[in-house]
C-alpha positions, 0 to 999 in steps of 0.5 A: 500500500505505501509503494501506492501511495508514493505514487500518488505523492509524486503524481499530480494528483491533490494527494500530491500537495499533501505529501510535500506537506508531510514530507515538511512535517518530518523535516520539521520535527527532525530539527526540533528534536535535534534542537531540543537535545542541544538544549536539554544536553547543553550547558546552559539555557539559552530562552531564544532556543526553545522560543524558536522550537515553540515557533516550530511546533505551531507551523507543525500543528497548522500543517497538520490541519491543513492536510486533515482538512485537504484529506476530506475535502478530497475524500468528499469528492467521491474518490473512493479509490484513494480511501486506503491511501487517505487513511494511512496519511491521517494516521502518519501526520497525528504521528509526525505532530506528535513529535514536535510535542515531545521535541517541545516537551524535552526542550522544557525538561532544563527549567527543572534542571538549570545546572549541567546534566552529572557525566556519569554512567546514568546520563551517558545511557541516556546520551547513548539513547538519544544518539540511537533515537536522532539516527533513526529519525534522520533516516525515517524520511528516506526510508518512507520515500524510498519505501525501503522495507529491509531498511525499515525492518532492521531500524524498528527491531533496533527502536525495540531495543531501544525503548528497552533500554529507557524502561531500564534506565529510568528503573536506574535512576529510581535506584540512584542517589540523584537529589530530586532535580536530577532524577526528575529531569534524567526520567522525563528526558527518557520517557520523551525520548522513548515516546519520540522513538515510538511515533518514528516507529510508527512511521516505519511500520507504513512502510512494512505493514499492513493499514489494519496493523499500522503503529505495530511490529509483527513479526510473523507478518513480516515473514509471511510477507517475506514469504509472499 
C-alpha cells in the first residue's frame, strides 16, 4: 500500500500537495528534536532556543490541519479509490505532530534542571539513547520515500531495543542517589525520548505493514510477507 501511495505523492494528483506537506512535517520535527537535545544536553539555557522550537511546533500543528482538512475535502469528492491511501496519511501526520510535542516537551525538561546534566554512567545511557533515537529519525524520511522495507525492518527491531533500554534506565535512576532535580529531569528526558522513538516507529511500520496493523511490529507478518 505505501509503494501506492508514493505514487500518488509524486503524481499530480491533490494527494500530491499533501505529501510535500508531510514530507515538511518530518523535516520539521527532525530539527526540533535535534534542537531540543542541544538544549536539554547543553550547558546552559539559552530562552531564544526553545522560543524558536515553540515557533516550530505551531507551523507543525497548522500543517497538520491543513492536510486533515485537504484529506476530506478530497475524500468528499467521491474518490473512493484513494480511501486506503487517505487513511494511512491521517494516521502518519497525528504521528509526525506528535513529535514536535515531545521535541517541545524535552526542550522544557532544563527549567527543572538549570545546572549541567552529572557525566556519569546514568546520563551517558541516556546520551547513548538519544544518539540511537536522532539516527533513526534522520533516516525515517528516506526510508518512507524510498519505501525501503529491509531498511525499515532492521531500524524498528533496533527502536525495540531501544525503548528497552529507557524502561531500564529510568528503573536506574529510581535506584540512584540523584537529589530530586536530577532524577526528575534524567526520567522525563527518557520517557520523551522513548515516546519520540515510538511515533518514528510508527512511521516505519507504513512502510512494512499492513493499514489494519499500522503503529505495530509483527513479526510473523513480516515473514509471511517475506514469504509472499
Amino acid at each position: 500500500m505505501l509503494r501506492e501511495l508514493l505514487s500518488i505523492f509524486r503524481s499530480d494528483k491533490p494527494l500530491a500537495e499533501m505529501g510535500k506537506k508531510f514530507a515538511e512535517m518530518l523535516k520539521t520535527t527532525h530539527y526540533m528534536t535535534l534542537k531540543a537535545g542541544e538544549i536539554y544536553f547543553g550547558e546552559t539555557l539559552v530562552p531564544e532556543e526553545r522560543t524558536e522550537i515553540y515557533k516550530q511546533d505551531v507551523e507543525v500543528n497548522k500543517l497538520e490541519r491543513t492536510i486533515r482538512k485537504q484529506l476530506i475535502a478530497h475524500l468528499s469528492l467521491g474518490d473512493t479509490a484513494s480511501l486506503p491511501y487517505c487513511l494511512v496519511l491521517m494516521s502518519l501526520v497525528k504521528d509526525v505532530e506528535r513529535l514536535g510535542d515531545y521535541a517541545k516537551n524535552l526542550s522544557e525538561v532544563r527549567e527543572y534542571h538549570p545546572d549541567p546534566l552529572p557525566d556519569d554512567e546514568i546520563i551517558g545511557e541516556l546520551r547513548e539513547i538519544r544518539s540511537g533515537v536522532e539516527k533513526a529519525f534522520a533516516l525515517v524520511a528516506d526510508v518512507f520515500a524510498m519505501s525501503d522495507r529491509e531498511r525499515a525492518v532492521v531500524l524498528m527491531r533496533e527502536g525495540r531495543d531501544l525503548t528497552h533500554r529507557c524502561d531500564a534506565l529510568i528503573e536506574r535512576v529510581a535506584r540512584s542517589e540523584y537529589n530530586a532535580r536530577t532524577a526528575t529531569a534524567a526520567v522525563m528526558a527518557t520517557r520523551f525520548y522513548k515516546r519520540i522513538g515510538a511515533h518514528v516507529l510508527n512511521v516505519l511500520s507504513s512502510v512494512v505493514m499492513p493499514l489494519h496493523k499500522l503503529d505495530y511490529y509483527d513479526e510473523d507478518e513480516i515473514a509471511k510477507q517475506r514469504d509472499d
